[in-house]
N, C-alpha and C positions, 0 to 999 in steps of 0.2 A: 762374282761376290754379290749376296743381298744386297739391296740396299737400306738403306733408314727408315725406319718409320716409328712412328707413337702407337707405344702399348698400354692401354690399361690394363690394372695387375695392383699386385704387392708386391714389397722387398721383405727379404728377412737376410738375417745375416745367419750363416750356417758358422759353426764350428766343429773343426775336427779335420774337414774334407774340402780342397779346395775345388769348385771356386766358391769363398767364403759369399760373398753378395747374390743372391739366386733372386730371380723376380719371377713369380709364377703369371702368367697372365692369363685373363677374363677367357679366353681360349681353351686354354688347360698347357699352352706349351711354356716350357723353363725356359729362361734364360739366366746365364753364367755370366757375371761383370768379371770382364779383363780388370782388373786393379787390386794396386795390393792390400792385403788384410785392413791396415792401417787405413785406409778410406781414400787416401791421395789417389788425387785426379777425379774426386767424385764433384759433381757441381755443388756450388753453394747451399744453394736451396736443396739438397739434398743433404749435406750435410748437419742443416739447420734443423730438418724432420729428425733424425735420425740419432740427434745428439741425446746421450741421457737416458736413450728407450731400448727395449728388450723387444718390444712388441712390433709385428709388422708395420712397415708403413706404404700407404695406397696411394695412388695418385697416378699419373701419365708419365710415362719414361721415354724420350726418345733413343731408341737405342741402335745401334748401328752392327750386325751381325758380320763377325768375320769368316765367316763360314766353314769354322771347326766346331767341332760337336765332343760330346764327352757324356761320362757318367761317374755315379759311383756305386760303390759295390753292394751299400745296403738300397740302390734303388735305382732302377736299370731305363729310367725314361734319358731320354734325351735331354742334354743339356745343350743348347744353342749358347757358344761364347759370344758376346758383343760389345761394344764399347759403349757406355750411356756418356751421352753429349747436355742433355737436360733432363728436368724433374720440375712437374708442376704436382703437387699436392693437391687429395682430393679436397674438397671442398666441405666443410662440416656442414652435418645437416642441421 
């Protein structure tokens, strides 16, 4: 199984198609947050970005790959599933 590491990227929150939480990173590869719709078990400080907004939020994820993969049907990249364990927001310029 991968291990851990910190991705820069953005979250957005997808609807319609699970997994709802997708963080696209500075790479170009997806990642799928294991967690339900409702946001439980996301960290705090992600929580706090994320409250209230429609809009991507950027920052450092550390995120922990379980090494299943997935897609969906209108868009055939690879979704890497992982667990995010923290979120440090970027930094306003």
């Amino acid at each position: 199984m991968p291990q851990c590491r910190a991705v820069k990227g953005k979250l957005q929150l997808w609807n319609g198609w699970p997994p709802a939480y997708r963080i696209r990173a500075s790479n170009g590869e997806i990642y799928g947050l294991e967690t339900p719709d409702t946001g439980d078990g996301l960290p705090e400080t992600l929580k706090v970005a994320i409250a209230g907004r429609d809009d991507p939020v950027y920052g450092t994820f550390t995120l922990c790959p379980t090494g299943a993969i997935t897609s969906v049907p209108y868009d055939r990249r690879q979704i890497h599933l992982a667990r995010l364990t923290a979120f440090t927001p970027k930094a306003p310029k």
